[in-house]
PDB file of N, CA, C and O in Angstrom:
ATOM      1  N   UNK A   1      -0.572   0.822   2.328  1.00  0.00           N
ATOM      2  CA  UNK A   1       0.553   0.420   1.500  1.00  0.00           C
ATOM      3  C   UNK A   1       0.220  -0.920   0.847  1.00  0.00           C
ATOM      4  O   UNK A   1      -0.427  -1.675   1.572  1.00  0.00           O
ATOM      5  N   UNK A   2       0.523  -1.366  -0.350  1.00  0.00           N
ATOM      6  CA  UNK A   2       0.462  -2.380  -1.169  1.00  0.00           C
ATOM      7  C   UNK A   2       1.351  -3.596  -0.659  1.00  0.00           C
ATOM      8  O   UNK A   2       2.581  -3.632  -0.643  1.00  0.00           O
ATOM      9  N   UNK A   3       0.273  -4.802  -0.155  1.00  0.00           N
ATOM     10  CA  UNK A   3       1.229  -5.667   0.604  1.00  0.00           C
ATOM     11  C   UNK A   3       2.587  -6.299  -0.670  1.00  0.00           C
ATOM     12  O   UNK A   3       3.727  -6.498  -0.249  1.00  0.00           O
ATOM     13  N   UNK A   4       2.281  -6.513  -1.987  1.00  0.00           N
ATOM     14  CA  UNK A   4       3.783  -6.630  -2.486  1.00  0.00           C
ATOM     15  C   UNK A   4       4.034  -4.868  -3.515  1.00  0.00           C
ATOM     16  O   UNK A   4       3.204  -4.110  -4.017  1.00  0.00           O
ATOM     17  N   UNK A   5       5.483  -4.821  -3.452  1.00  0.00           N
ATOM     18  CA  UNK A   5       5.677  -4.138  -4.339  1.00  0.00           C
ATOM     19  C   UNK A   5       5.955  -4.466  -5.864  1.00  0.00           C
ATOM     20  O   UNK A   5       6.530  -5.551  -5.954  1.00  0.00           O
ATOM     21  N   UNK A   6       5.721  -3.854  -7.111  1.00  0.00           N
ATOM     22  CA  UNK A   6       6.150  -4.195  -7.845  1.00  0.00           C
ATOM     23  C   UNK A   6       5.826  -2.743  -9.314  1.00  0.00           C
ATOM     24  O   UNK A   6       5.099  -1.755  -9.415  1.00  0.00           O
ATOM     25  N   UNK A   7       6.969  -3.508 -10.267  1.00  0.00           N
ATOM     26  CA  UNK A   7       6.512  -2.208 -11.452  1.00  0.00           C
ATOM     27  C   UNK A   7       5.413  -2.776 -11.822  1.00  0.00           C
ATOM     28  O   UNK A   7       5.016  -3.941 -11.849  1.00  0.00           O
ATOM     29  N   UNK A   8       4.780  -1.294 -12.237  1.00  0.00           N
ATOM     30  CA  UNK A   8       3.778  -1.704 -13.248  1.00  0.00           C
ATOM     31  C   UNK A   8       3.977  -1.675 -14.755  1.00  0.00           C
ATOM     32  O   UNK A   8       3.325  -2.258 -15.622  1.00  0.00           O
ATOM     33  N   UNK A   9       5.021  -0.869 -14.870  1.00  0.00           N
ATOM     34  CA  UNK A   9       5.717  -0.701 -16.296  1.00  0.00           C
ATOM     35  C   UNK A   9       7.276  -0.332 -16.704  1.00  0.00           C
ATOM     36  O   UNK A   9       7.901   0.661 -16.333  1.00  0.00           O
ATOM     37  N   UNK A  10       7.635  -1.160 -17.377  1.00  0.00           N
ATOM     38  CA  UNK A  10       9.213  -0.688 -17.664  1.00  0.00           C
ATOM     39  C   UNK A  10       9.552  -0.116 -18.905  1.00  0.00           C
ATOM     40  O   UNK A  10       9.828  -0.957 -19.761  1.00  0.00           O
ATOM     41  N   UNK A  11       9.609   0.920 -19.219  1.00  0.00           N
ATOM     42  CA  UNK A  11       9.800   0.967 -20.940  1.00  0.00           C
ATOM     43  C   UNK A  11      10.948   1.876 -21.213  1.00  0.00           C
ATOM     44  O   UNK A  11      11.472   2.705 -20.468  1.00  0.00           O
ATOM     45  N   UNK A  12      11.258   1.503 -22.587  1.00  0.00           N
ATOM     46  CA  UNK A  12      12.982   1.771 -22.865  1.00  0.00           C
ATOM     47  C   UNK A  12      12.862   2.397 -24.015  1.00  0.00           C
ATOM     48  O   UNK A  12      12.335   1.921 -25.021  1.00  0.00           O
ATOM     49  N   UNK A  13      13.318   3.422 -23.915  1.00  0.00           N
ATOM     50  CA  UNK A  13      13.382   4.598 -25.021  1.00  0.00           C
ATOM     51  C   UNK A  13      14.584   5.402 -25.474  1.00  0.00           C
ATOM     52  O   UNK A  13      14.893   6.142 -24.540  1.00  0.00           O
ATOM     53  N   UNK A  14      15.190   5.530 -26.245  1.00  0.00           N
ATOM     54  CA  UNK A  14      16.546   6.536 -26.222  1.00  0.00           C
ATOM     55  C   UNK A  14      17.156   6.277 -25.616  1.00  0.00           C
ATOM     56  O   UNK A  14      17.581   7.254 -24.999  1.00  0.00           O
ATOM     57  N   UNK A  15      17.745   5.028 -25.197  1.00  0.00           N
ATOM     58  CA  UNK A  15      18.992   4.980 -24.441  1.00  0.00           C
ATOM     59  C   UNK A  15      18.336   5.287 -23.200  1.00  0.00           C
ATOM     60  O   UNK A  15      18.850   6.321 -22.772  1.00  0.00           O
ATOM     61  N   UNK A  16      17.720   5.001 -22.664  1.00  0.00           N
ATOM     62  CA  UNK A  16      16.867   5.141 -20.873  1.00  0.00           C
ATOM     63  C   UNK A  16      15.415   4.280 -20.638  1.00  0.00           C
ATOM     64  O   UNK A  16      14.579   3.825 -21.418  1.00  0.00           O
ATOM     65  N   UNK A  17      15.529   4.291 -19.416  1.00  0.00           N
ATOM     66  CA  UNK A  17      14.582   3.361 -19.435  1.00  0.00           C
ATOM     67  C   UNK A  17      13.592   3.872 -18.089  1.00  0.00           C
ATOM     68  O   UNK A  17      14.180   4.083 -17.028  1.00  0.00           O
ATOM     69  N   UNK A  18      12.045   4.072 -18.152  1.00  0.00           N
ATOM     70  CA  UNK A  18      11.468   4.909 -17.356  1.00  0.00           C
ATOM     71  C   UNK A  18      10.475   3.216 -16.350  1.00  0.00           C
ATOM     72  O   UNK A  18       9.903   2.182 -16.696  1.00  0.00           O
ATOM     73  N   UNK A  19      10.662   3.592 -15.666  1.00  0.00           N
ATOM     74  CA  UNK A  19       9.682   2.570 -14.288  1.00  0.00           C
ATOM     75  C   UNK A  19       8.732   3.249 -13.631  1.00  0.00           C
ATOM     76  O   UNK A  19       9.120   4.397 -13.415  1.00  0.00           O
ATOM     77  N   UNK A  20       7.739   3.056 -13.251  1.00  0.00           N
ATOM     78  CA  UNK A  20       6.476   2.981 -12.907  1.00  0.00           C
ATOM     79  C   UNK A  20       5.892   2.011 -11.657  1.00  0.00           C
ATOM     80  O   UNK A  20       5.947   0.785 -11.756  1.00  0.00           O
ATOM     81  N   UNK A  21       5.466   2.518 -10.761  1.00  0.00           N
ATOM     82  CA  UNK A  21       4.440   1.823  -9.790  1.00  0.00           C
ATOM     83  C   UNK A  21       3.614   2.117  -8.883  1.00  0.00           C
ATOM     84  O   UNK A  21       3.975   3.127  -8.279  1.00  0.00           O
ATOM     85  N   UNK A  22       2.320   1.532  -8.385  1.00  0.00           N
ATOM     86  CA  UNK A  22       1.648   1.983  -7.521  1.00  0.00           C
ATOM     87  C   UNK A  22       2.445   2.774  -6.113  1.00  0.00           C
ATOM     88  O   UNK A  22       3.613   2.568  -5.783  1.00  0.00           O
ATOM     89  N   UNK A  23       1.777   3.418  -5.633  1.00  0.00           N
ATOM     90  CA  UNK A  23       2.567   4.218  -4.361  1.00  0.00           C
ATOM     91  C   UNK A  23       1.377   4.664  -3.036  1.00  0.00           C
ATOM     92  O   UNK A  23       0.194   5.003  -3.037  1.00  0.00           O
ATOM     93  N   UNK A  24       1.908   4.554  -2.498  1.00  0.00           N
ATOM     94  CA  UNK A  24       1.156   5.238  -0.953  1.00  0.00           C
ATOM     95  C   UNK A  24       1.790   6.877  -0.738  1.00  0.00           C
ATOM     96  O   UNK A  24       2.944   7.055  -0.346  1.00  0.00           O
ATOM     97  N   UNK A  25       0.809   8.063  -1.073  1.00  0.00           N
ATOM     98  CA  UNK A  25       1.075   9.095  -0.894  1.00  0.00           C
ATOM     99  C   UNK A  25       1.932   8.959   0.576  1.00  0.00           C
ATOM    100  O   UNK A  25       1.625   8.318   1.582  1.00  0.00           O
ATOM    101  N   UNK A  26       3.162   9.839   0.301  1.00  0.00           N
ATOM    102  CA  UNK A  26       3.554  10.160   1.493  1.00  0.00           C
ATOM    103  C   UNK A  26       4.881   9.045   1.737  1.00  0.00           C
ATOM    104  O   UNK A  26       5.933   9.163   2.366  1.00  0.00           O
ATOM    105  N   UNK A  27       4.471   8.253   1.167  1.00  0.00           N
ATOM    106  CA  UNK A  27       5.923   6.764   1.745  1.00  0.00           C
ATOM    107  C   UNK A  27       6.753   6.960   0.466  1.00  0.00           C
ATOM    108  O   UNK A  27       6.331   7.052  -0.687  1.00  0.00           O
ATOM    109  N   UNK A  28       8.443   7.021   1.056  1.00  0.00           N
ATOM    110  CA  UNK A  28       9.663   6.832   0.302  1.00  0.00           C
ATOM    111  C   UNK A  28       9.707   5.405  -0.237  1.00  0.00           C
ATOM    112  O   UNK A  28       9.464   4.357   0.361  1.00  0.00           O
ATOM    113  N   UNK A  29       9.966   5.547  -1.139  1.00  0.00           N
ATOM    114  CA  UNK A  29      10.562   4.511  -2.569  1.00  0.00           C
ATOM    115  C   UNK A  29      12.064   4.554  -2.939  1.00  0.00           C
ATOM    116  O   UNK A  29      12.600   5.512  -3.495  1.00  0.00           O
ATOM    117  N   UNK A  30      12.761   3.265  -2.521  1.00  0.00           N
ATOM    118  CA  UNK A  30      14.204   3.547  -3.408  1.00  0.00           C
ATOM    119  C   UNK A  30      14.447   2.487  -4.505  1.00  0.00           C
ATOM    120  O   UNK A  30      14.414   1.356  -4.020  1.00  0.00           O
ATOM    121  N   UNK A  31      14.644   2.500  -5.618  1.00  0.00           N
ATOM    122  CA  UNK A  31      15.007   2.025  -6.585  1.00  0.00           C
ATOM    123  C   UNK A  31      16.474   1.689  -7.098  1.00  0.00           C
ATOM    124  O   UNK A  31      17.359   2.429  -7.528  1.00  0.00           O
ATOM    125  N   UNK A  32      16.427   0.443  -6.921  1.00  0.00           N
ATOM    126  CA  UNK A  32      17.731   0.118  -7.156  1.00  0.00           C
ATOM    127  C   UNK A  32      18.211  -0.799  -8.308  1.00  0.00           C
ATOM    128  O   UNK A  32      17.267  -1.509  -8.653  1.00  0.00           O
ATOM    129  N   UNK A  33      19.409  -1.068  -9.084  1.00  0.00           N
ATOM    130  CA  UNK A  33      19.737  -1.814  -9.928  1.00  0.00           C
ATOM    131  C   UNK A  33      21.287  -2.552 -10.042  1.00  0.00           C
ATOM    132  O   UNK A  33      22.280  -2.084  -9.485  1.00  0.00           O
ATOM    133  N   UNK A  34      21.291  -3.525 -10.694  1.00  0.00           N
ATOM    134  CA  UNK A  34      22.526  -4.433 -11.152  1.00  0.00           C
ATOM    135  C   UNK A  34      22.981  -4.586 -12.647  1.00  0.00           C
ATOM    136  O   UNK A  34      21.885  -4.671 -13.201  1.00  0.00           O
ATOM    137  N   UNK A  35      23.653  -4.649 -13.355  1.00  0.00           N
ATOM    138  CA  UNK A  35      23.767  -4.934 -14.334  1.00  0.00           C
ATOM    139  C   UNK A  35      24.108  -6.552 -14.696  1.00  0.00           C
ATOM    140  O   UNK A  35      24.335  -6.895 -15.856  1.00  0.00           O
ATOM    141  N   UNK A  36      24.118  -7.691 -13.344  1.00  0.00           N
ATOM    142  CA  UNK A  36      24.787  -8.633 -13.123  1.00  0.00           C
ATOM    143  C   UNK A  36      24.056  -9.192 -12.093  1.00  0.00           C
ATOM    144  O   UNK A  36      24.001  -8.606 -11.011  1.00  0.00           O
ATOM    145  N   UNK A  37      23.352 -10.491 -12.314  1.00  0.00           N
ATOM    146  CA  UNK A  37      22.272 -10.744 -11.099  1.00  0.00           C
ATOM    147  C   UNK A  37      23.338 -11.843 -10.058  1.00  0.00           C
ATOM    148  O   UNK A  37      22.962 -12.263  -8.964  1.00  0.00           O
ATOM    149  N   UNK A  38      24.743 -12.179 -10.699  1.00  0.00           N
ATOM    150  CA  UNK A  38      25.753 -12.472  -9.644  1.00  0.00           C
ATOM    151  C   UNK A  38      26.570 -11.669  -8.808  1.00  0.00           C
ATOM    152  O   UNK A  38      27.454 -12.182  -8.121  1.00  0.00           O
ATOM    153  N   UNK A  39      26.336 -10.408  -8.811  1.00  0.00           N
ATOM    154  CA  UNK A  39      27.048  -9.294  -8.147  1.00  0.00           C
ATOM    155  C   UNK A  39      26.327  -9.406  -6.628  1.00  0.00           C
ATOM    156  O   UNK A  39      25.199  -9.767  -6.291  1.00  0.00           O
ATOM    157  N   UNK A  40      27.131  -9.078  -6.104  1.00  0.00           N
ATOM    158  CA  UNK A  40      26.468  -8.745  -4.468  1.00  0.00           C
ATOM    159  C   UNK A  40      25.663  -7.768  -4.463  1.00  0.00           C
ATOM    160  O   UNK A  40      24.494  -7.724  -4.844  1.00  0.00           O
ATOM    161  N   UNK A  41      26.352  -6.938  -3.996  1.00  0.00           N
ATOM    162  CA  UNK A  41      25.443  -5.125  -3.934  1.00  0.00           C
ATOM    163  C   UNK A  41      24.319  -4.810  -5.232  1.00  0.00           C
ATOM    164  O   UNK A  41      24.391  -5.243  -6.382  1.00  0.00           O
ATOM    165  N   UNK A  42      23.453  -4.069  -4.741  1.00  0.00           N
ATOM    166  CA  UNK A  42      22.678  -3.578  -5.656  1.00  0.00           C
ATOM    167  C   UNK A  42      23.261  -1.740  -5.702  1.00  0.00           C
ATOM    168  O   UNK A  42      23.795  -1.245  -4.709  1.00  0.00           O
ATOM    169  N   UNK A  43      23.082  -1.095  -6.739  1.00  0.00           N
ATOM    170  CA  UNK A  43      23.045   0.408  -6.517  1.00  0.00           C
ATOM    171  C   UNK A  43      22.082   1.137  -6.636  1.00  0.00           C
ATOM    172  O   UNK A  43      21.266   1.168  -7.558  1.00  0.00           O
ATOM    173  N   UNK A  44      22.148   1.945  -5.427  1.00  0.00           N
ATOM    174  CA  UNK A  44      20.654   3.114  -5.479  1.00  0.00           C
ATOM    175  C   UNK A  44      20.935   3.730  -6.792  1.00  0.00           C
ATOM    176  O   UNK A  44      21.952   4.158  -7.338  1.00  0.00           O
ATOM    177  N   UNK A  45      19.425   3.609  -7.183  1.00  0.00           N
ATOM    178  CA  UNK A  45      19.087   4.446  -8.601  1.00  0.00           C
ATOM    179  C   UNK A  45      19.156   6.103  -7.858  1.00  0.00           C
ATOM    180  O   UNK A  45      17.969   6.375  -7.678  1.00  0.00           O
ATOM    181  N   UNK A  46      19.734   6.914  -7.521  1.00  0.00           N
ATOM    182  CA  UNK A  46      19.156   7.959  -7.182  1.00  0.00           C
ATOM    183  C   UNK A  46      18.893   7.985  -5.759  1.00  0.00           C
ATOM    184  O   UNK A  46      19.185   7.052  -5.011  1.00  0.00           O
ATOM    185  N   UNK A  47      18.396   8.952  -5.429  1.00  0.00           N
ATOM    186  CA  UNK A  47      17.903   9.289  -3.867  1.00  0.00           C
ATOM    187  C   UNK A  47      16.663   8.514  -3.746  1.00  0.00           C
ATOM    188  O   UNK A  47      16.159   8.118  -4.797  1.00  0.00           O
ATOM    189  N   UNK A  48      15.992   8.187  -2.440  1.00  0.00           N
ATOM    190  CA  UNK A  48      14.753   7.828  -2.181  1.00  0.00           C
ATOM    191  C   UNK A  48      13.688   8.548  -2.974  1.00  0.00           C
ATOM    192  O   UNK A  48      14.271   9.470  -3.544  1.00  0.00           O
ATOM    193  N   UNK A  49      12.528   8.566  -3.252  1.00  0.00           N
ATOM    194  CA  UNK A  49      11.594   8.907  -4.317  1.00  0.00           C
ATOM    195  C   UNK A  49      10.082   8.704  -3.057  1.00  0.00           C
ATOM    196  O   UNK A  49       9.601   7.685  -2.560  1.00  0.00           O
ATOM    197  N   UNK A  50       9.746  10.047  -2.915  1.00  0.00           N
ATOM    198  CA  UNK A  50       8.573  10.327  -1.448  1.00  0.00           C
ATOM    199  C   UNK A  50       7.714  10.512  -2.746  1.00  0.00           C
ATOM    200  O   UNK A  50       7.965  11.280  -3.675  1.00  0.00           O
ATOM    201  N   UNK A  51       6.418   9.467  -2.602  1.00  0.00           N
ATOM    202  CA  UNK A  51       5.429   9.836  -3.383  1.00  0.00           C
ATOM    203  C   UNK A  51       4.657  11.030  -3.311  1.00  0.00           C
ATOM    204  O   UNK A  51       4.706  11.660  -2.254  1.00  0.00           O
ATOM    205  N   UNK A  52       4.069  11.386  -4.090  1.00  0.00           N
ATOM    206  CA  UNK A  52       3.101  12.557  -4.072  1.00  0.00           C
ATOM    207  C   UNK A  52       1.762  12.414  -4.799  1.00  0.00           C
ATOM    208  O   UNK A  52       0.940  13.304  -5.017  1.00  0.00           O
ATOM    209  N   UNK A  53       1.692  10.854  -5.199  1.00  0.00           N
ATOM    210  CA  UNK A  53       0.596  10.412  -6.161  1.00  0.00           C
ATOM    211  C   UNK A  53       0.340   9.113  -6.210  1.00  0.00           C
ATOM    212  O   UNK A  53       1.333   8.410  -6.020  1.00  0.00           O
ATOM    213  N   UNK A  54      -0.239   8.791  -6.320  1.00  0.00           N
ATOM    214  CA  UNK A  54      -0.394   7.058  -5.839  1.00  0.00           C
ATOM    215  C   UNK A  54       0.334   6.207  -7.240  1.00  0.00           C
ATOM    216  O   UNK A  54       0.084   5.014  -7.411  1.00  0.00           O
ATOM    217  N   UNK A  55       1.161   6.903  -8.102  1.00  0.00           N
ATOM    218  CA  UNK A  55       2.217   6.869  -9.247  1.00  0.00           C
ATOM    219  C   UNK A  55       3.364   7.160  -9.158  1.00  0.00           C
ATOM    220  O   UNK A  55       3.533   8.377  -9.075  1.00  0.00           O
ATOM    221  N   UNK A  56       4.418   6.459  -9.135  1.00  0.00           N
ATOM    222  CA  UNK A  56       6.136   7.161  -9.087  1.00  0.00           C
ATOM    223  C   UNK A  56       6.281   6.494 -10.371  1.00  0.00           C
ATOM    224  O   UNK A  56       5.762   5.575 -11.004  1.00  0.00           O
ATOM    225  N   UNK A  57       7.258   7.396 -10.489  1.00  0.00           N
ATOM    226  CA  UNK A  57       7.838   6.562 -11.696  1.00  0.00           C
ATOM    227  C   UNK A  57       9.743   7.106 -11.493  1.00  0.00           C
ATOM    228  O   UNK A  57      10.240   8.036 -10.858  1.00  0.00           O
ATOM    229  N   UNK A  58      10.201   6.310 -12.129  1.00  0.00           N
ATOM    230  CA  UNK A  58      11.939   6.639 -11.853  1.00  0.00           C
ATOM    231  C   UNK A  58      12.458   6.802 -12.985  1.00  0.00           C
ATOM    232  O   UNK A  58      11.764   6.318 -13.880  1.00  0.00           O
ATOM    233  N   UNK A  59      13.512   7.343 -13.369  1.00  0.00           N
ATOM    234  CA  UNK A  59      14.065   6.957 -15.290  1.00  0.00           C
ATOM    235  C   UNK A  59      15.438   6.653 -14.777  1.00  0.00           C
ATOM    236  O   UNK A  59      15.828   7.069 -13.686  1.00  0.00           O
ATOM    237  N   UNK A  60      16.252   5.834 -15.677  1.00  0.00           N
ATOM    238  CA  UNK A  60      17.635   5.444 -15.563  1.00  0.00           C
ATOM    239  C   UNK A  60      18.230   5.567 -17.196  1.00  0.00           C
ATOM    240  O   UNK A  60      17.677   5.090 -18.187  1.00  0.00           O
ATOM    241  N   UNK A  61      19.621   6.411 -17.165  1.00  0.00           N
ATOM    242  CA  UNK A  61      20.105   6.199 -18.426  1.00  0.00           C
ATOM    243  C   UNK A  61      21.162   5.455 -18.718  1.00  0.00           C
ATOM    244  O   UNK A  61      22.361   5.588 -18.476  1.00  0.00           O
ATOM    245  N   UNK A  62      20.570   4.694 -19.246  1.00  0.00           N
ATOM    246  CA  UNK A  62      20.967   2.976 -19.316  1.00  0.00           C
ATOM    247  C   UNK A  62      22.151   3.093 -19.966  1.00  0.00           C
ATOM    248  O   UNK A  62      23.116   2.392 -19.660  1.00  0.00           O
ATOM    249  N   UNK A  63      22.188   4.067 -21.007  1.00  0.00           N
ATOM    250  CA  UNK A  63      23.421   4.214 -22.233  1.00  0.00           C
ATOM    251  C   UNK A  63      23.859   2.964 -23.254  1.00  0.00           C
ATOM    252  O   UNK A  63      23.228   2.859 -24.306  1.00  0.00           O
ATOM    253  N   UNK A  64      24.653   2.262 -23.035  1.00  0.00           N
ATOM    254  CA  UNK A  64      25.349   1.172 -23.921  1.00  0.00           C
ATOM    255  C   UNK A  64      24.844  -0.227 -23.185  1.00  0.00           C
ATOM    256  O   UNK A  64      24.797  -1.352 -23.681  1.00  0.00           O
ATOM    257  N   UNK A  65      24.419   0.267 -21.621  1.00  0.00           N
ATOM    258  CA  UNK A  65      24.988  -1.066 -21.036  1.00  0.00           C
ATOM    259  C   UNK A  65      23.280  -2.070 -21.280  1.00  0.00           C
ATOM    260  O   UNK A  65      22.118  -1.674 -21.182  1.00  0.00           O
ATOM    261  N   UNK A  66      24.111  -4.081 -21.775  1.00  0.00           N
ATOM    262  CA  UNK A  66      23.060  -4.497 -22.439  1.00  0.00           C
ATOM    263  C   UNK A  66      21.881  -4.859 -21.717  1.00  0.00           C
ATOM    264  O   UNK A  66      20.886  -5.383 -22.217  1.00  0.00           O
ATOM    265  N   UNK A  67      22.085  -4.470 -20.182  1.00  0.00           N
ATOM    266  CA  UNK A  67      21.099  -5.409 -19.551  1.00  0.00           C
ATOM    267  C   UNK A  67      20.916  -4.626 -17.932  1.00  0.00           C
ATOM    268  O   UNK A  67      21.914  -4.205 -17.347  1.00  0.00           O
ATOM    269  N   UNK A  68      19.790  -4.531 -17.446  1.00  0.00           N
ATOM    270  CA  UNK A  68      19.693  -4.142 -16.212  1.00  0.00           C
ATOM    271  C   UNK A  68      18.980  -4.565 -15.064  1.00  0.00           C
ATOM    272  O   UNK A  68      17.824  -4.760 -15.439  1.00  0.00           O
ATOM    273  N   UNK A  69      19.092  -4.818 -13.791  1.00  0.00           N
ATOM    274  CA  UNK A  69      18.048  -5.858 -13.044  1.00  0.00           C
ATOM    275  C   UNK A  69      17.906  -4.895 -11.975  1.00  0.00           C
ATOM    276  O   UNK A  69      18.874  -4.545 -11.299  1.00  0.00           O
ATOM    277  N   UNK A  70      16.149  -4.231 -11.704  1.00  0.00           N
ATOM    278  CA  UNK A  70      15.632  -3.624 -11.216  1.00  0.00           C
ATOM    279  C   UNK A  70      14.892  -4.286  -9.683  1.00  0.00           C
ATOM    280  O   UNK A  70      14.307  -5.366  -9.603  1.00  0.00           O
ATOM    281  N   UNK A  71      15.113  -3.318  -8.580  1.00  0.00           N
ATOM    282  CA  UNK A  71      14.281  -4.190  -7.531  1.00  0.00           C
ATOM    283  C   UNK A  71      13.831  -2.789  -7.174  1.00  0.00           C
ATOM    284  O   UNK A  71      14.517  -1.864  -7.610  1.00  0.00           O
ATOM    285  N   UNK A  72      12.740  -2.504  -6.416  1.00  0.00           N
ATOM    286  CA  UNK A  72      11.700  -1.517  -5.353  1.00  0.00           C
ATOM    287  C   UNK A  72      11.783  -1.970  -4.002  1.00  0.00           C
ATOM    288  O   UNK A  72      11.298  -3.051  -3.668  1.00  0.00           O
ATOM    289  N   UNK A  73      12.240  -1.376  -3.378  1.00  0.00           N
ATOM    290  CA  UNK A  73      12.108  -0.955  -1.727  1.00  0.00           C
ATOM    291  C   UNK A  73      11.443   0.412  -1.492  1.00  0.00           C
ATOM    292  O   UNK A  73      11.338   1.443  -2.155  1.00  0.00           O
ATOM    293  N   UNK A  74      10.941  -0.097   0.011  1.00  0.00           N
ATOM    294  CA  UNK A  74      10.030   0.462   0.861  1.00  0.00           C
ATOM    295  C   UNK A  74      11.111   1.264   1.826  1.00  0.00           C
ATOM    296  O   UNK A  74      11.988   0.639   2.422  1.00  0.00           O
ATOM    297  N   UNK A  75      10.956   2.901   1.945  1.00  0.00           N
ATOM    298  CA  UNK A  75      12.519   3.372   3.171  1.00  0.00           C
ATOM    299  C   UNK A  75      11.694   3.589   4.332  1.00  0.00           C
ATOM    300  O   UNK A  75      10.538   3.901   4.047  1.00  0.00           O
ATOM    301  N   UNK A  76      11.982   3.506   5.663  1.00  0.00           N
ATOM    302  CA  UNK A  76      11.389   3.587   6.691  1.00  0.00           C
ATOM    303  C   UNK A  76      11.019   5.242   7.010  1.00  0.00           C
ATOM    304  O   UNK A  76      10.404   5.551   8.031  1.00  0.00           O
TER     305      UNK A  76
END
């Protein structure tokens, strides 16, 4: 496993926005976001994400909203 996590790419297309990062076949990924980096909670993007390629990638449809703050966790 990659001692930090991080994207390798964020890109925004049509109203969505697709993420990217290294992965350890086999280990869950959850992806989460804020629209507000003063908010408490973060929200799961989705279910956990079990690699199958040393590549995940996630998409979110962002729609209207102007701004989004992305973090990567590791699920046990």
């Amino acid at each position: 496993m990659p001692s930090a996590l991080s994207f390798q790419s964020i890109v925004q297309a049509q109203g969505g926005v697709t993420l990217t990062w290294s992965a350890t076949v086999g280990q869950a990924y959850q992806v989460q976001f804020k629209s507000d980096l003063t908010q408490a909670a973060w929200t799961d993007l989705g279910a956990p994400i079990v690699a199958t390629n040393t590549t995940c990638l996630a998409t979110d449809a962002i729609g209207t909203n102007a701004q989004r703050f992305y973090r990567l966790g590791v699920q046990p």
